[in-house]
C-alpha atoms as a printed R data frame, in Angstrom:
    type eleno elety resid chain resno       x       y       z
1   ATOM     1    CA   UNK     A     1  -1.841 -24.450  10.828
2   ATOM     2    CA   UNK     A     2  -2.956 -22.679   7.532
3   ATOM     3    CA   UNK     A     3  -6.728 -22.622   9.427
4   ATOM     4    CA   UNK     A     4  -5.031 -20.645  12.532
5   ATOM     5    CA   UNK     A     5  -2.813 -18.382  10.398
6   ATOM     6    CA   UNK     A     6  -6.559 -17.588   8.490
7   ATOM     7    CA   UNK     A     7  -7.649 -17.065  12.271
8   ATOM     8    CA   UNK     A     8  -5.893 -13.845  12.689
9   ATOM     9    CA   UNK     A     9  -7.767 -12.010   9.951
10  ATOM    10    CA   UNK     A    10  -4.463 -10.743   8.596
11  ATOM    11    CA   UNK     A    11  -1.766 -11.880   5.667
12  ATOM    12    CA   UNK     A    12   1.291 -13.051   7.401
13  ATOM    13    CA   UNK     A    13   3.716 -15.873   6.693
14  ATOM    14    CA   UNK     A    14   3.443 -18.770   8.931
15  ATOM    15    CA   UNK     A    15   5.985 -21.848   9.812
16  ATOM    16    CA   UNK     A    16   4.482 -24.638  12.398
17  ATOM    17    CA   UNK     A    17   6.445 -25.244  15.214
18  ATOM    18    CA   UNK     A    18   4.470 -27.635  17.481
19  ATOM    19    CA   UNK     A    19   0.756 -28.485  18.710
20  ATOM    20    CA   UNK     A    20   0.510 -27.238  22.700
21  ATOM    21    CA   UNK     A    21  -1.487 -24.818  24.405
22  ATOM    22    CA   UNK     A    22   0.861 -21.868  26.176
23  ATOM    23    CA   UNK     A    23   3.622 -22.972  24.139
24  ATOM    24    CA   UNK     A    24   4.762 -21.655  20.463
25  ATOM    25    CA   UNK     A    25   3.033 -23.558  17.710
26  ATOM    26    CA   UNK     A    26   3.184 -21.443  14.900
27  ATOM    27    CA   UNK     A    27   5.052 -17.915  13.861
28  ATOM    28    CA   UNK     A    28   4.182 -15.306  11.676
29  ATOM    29    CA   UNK     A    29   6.301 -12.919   9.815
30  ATOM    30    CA   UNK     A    30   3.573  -9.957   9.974
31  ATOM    31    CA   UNK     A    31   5.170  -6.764  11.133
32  ATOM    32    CA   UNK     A    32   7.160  -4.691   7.702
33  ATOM    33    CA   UNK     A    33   7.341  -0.852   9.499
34  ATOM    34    CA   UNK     A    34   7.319   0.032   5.447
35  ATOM    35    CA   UNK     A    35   7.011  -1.445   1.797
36  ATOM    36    CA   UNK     A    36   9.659   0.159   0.553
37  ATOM    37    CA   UNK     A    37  13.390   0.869   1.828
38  ATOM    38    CA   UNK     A    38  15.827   3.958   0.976
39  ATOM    39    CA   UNK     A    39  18.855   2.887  -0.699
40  ATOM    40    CA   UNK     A    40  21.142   3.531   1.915
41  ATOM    41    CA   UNK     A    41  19.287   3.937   4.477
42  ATOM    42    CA   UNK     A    42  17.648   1.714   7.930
43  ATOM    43    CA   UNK     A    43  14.373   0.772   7.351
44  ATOM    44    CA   UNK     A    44  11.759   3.510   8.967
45  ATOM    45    CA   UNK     A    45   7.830   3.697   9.813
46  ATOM    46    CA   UNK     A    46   5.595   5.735   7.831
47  ATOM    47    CA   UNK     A    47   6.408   8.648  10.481
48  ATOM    48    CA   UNK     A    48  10.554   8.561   9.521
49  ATOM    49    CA   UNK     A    49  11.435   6.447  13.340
50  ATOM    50    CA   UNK     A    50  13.369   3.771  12.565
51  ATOM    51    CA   UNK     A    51  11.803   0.164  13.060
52  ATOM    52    CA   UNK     A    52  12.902  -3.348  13.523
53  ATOM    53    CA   UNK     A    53  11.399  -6.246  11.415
54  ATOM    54    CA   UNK     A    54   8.968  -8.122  13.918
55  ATOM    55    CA   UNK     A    55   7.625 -11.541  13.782
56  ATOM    56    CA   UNK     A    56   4.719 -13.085  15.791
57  ATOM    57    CA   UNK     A    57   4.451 -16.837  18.172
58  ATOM    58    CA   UNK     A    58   1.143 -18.280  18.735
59  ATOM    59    CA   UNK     A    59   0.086 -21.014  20.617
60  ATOM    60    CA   UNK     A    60  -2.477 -23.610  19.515
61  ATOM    61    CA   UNK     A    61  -5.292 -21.318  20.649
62  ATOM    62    CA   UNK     A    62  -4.638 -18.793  18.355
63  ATOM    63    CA   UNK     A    63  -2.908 -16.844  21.257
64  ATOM    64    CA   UNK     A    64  -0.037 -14.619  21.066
65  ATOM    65    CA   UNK     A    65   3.343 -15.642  23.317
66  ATOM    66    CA   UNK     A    66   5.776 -12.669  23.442
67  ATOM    67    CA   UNK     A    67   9.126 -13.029  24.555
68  ATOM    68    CA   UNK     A    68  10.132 -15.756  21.313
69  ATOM    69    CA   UNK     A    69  13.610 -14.921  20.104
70  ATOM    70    CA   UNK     A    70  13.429 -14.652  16.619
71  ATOM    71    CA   UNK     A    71  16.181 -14.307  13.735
72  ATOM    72    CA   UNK     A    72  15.527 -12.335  10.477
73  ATOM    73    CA   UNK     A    73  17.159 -13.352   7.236
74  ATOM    74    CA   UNK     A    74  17.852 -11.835   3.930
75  ATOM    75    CA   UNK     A    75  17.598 -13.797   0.948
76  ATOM    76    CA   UNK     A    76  19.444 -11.514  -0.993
77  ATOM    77    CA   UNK     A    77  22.520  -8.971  -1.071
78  ATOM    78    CA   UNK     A    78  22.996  -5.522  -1.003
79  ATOM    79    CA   UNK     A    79  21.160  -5.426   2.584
80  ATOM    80    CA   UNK     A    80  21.857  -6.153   5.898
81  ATOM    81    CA   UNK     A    81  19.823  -7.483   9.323
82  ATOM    82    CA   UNK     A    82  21.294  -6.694  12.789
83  ATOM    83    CA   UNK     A    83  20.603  -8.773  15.980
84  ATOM    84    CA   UNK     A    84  17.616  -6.613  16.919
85  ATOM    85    CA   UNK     A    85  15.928  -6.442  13.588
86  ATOM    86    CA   UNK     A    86  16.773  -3.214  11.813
87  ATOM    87    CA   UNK     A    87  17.256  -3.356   7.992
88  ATOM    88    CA   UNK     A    88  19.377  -1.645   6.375
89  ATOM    89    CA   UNK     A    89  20.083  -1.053   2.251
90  ATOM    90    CA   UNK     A    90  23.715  -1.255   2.185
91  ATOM    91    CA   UNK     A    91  25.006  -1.020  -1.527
92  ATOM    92    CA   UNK     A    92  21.319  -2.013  -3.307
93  ATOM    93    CA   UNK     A    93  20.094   0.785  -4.345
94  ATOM    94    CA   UNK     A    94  17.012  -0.572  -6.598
95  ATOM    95    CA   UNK     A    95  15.216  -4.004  -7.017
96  ATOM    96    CA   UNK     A    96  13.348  -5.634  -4.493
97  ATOM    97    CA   UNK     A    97  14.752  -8.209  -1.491
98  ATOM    98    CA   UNK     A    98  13.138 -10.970   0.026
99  ATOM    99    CA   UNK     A    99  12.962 -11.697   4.392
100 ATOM   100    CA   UNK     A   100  12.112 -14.439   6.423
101 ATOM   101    CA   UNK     A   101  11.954 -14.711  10.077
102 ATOM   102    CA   UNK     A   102  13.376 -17.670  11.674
103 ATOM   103    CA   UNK     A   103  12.679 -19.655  15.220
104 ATOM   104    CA   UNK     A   104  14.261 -22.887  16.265
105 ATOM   105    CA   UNK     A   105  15.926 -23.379  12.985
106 ATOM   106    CA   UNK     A   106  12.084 -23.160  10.918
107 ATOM   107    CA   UNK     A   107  11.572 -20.316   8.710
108 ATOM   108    CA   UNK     A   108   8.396 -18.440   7.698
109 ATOM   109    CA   UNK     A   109   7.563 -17.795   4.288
110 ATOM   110    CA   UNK     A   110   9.261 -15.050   2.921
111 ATOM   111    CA   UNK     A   111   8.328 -11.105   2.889
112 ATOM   112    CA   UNK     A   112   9.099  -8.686   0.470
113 ATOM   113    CA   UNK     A   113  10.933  -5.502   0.465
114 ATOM   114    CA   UNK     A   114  11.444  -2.797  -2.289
115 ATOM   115    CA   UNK     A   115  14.974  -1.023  -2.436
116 ATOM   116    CA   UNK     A   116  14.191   2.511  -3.666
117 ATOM   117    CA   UNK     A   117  15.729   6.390  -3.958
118 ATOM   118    CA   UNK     A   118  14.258   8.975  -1.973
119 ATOM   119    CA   UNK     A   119  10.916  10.293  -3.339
120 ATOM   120    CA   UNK     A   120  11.117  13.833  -4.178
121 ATOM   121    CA   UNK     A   121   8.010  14.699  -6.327
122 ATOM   122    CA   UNK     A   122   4.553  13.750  -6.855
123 ATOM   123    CA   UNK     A   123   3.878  14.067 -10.530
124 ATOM   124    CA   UNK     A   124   0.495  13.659 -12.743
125 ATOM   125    CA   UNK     A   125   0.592  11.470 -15.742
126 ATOM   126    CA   UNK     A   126  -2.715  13.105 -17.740
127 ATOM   127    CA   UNK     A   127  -5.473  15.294 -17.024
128 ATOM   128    CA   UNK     A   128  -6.210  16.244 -13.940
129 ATOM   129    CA   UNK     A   129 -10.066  17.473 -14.684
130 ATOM   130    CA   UNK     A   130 -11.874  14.921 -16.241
131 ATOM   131    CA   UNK     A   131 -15.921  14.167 -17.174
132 ATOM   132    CA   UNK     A   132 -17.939  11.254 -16.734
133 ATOM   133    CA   UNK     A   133 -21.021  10.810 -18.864
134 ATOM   134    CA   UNK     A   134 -23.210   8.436 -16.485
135 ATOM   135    CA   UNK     A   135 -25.891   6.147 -17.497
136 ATOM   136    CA   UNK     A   136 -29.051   5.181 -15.577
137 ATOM   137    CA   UNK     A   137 -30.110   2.509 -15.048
138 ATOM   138    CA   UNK     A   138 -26.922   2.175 -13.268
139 ATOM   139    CA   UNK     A   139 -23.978   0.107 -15.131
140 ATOM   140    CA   UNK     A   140 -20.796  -1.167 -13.215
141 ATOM   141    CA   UNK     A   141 -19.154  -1.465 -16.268
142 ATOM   142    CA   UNK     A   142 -20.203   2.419 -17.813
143 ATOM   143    CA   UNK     A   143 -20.661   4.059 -14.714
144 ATOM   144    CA   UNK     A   144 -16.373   4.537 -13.959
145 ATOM   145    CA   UNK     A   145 -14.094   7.595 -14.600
146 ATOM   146    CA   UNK     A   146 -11.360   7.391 -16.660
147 ATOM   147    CA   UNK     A   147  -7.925   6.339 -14.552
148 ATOM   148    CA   UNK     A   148  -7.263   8.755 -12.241
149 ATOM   149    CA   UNK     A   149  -2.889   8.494 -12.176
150 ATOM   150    CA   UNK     A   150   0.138   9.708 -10.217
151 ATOM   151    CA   UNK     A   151   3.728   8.908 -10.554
152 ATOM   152    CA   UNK     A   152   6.123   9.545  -7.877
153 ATOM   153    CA   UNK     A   153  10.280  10.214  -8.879
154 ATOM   154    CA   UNK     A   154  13.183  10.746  -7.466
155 ATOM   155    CA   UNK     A   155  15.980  13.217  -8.421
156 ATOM   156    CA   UNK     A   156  18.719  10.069  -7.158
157 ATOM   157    CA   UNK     A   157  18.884   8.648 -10.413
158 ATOM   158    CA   UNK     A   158  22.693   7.562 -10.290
159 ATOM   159    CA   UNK     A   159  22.660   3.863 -11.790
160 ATOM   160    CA   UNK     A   160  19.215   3.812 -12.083
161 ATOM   161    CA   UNK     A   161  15.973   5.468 -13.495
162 ATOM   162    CA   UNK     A   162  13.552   8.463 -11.753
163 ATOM   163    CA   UNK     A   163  10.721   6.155 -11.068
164 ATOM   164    CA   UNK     A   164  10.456   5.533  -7.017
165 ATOM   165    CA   UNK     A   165   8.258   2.148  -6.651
166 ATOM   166    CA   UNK     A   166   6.687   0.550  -3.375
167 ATOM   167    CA   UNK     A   167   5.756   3.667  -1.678
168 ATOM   168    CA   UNK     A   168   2.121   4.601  -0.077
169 ATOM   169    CA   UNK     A   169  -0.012   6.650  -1.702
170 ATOM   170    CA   UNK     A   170  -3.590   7.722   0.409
171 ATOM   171    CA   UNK     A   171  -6.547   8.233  -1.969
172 ATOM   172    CA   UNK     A   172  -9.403  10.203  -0.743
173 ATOM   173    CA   UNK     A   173 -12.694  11.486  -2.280
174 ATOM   174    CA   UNK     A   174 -14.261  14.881  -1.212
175 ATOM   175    CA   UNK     A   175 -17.853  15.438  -1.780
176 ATOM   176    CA   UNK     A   176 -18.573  19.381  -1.664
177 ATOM   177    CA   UNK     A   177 -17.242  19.943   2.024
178 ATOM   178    CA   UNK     A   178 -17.433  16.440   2.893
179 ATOM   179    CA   UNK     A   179 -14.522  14.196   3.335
180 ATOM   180    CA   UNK     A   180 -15.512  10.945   2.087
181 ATOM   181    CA   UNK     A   181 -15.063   7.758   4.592
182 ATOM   182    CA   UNK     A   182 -12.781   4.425   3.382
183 ATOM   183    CA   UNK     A   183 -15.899   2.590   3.312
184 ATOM   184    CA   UNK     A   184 -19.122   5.261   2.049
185 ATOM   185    CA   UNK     A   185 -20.276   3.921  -1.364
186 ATOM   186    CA   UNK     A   186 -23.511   5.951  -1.038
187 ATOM   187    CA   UNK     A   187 -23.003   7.752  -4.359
188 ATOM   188    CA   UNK     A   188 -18.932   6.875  -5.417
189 ATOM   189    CA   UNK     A   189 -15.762   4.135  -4.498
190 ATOM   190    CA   UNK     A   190 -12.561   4.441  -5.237
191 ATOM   191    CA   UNK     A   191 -11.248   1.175  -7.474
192 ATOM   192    CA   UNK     A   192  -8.418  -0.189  -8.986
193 ATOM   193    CA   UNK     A   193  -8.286  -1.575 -12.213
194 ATOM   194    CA   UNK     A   194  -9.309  -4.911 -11.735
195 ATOM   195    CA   UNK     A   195 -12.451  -3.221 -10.008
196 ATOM   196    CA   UNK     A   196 -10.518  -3.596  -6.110
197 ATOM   197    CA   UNK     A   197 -11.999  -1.378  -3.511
198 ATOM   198    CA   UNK     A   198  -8.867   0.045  -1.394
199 ATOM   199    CA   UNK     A   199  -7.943   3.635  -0.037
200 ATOM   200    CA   UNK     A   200  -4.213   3.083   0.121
201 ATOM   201    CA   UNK     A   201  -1.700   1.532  -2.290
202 ATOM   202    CA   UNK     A   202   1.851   0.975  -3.661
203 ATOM   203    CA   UNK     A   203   3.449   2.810  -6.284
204 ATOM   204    CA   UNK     A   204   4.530  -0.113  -9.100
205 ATOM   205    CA   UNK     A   205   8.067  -0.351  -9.818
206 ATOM   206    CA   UNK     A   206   7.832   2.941 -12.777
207 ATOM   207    CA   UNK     A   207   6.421   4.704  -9.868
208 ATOM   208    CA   UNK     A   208   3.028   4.990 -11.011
209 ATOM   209    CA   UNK     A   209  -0.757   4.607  -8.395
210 ATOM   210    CA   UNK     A   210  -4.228   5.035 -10.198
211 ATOM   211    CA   UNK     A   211  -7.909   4.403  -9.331
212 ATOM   212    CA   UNK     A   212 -10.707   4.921 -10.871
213 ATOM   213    CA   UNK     A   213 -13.964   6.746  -9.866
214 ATOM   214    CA   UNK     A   214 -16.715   4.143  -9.736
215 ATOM   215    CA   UNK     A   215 -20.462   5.797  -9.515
216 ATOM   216    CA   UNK     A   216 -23.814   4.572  -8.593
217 ATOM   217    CA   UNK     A   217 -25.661   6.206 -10.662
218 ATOM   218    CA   UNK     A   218 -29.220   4.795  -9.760
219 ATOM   219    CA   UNK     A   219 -28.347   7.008  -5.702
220 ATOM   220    CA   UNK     A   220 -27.570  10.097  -7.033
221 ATOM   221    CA   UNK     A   221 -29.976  13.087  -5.729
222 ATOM   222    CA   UNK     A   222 -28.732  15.313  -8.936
223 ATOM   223    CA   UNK     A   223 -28.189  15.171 -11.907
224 ATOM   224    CA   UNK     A   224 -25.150  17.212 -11.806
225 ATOM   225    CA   UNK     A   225 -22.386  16.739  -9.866
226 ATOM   226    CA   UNK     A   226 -18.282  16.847  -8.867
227 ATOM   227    CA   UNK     A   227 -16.099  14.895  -7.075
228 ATOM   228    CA   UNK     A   228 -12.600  15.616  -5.859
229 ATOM   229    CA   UNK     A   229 -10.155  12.618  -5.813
230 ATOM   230    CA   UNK     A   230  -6.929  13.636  -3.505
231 ATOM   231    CA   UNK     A   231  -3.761  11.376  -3.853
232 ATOM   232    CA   UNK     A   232  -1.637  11.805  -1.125
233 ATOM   233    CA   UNK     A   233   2.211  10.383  -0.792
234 ATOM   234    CA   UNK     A   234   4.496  11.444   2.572
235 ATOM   235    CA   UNK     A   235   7.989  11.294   3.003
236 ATOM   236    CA   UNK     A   236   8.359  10.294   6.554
237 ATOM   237    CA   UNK     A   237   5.066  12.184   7.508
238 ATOM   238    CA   UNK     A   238   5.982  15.339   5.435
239 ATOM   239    CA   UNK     A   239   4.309  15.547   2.411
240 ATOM   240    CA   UNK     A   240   6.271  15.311  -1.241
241 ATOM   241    CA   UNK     A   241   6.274  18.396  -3.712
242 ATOM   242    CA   UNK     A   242   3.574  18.015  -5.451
243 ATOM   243    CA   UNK     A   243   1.108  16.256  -2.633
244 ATOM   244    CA   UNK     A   244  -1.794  15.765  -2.940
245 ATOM   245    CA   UNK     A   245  -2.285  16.078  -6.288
246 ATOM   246    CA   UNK     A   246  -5.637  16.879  -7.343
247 ATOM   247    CA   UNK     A   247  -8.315  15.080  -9.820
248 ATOM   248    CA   UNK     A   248 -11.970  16.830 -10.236
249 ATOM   249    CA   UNK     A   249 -14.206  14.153 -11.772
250 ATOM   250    CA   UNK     A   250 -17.086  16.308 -13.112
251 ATOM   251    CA   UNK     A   251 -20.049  13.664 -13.542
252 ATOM   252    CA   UNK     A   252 -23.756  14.147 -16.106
253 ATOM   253    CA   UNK     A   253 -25.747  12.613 -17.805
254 ATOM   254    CA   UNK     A   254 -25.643  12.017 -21.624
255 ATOM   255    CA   UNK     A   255 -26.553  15.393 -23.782
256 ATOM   256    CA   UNK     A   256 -29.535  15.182 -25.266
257 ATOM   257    CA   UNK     A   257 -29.824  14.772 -28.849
């Protein structure tokens, strides 16, 4: 089962059912519209429509069966499940929940869910035009920005503190007029900390996102250069005050002595 669940080139829960062709041998709890819930509020896609919970069937092929009736839990209070899916933050208003989908009494693993205010700003935490004095040959571990970081609050702070965790923030690099792609690491990559190579992320649970600049300094065509970093976090497709906030990584080599 573990093998199949690999098979689908995504991270999902999985629960085996059974071993036939055309017939449901595994399911998958792999479809959260959102990381993050609004206290109060039905669970909604990145857009603001609201959207059920949604688990997957597969048959021993690896092939999807639609049509399985499934049954999401909650593994903890403050939120309910209807019959068709939709989750809803009833009196939790921070903290995070856990889900599992059920079919023919077996249960996936569960799924996570954070219980959070509505965003209202998009804040910097530091400088927002920074230097990077690059060494050649090129050095993975020289060659990186300082942290590049945003924090995202809320003005709901009844019971609770500003800080507005498990919501997406978009990072983009601009190059002069060009728009960086997710994957171009001709000259720069976005990174996290642990040196992670991802365009989108989670605010942690004090609302704070970061990355780093990483730069190959052995493919740059001068010597002098500037990057723009863009972090971008939407309310239900609208952008937050404050989005995109703005980093300018200016890049050179050492001064001379």
């Amino acid at each position: 089962m573990l093998a199949a669940c690999a098979a689908l080139g995504i991270a999902v829960a999985c629960a085996d059912l059974g071993t036939g062709l055309d017939e449901v041998s595994y399911i998958a709890f792999d479809r959260i519209p959102y990381p993050a819930l609004i206290a109060g509020d039905t669970m909604r896609d990145s857009l603001g429509a609201a959207a059920p919970l949604r688990a997957s069937a597969f048959d021993a092929g690896g092939r999807e069966i639609t049509g399985a009736a499934f049954t999401y839990l909650t593994l903890d209070t403050g939120v309910t499940i209807d019959a068709d899916g939709f989750l809803r933050a009833t009196t939790r208003r921070d903290g995070t929940v856990r889900l599992v989908a059920s079919f023919n009494g077996l249960q996936t693993d569960d799924r996570t869910v954070r219980i959070t205010r509505r965003p209202d700003s998009l804040l910097t935490s530091g400088a927002t035009a920074l230097s990077l004095s690059y060494v050649i040959p090129d050095v993975a571990a020289t060659n990186i920005s300082p942290e590049l970081r945003v924090s995202l609050v809320s003005r709901d702070t009844v019971g609770v503190g500003p800080a507005v965790g498990g919501w997406l923030v978009r990072w983009t690099t601009v190059h002069g007029t060009d728009t960086l792609g997710v994957t171009d690491t001709t000259l720069v990559a976005l990174q996290t900390a642990n040196g992670a190579r991802r365009s989108t992320d989670t605010t942690a649970a004090d609302g704070s996102a970061s990355r780093r600049l990483r730069v190959f300094a052995n493919r740059l065509t001068v010597a002098v250069d500037s990057f723009v970093v863009l972090a971008d976090v939407r309310l239900h497709g609208v952008r937050v005050p404050g989005s995109p906030v703005r980093f300018v990584v200016r890049i050179a080599p050492p001064a001379a002595p």
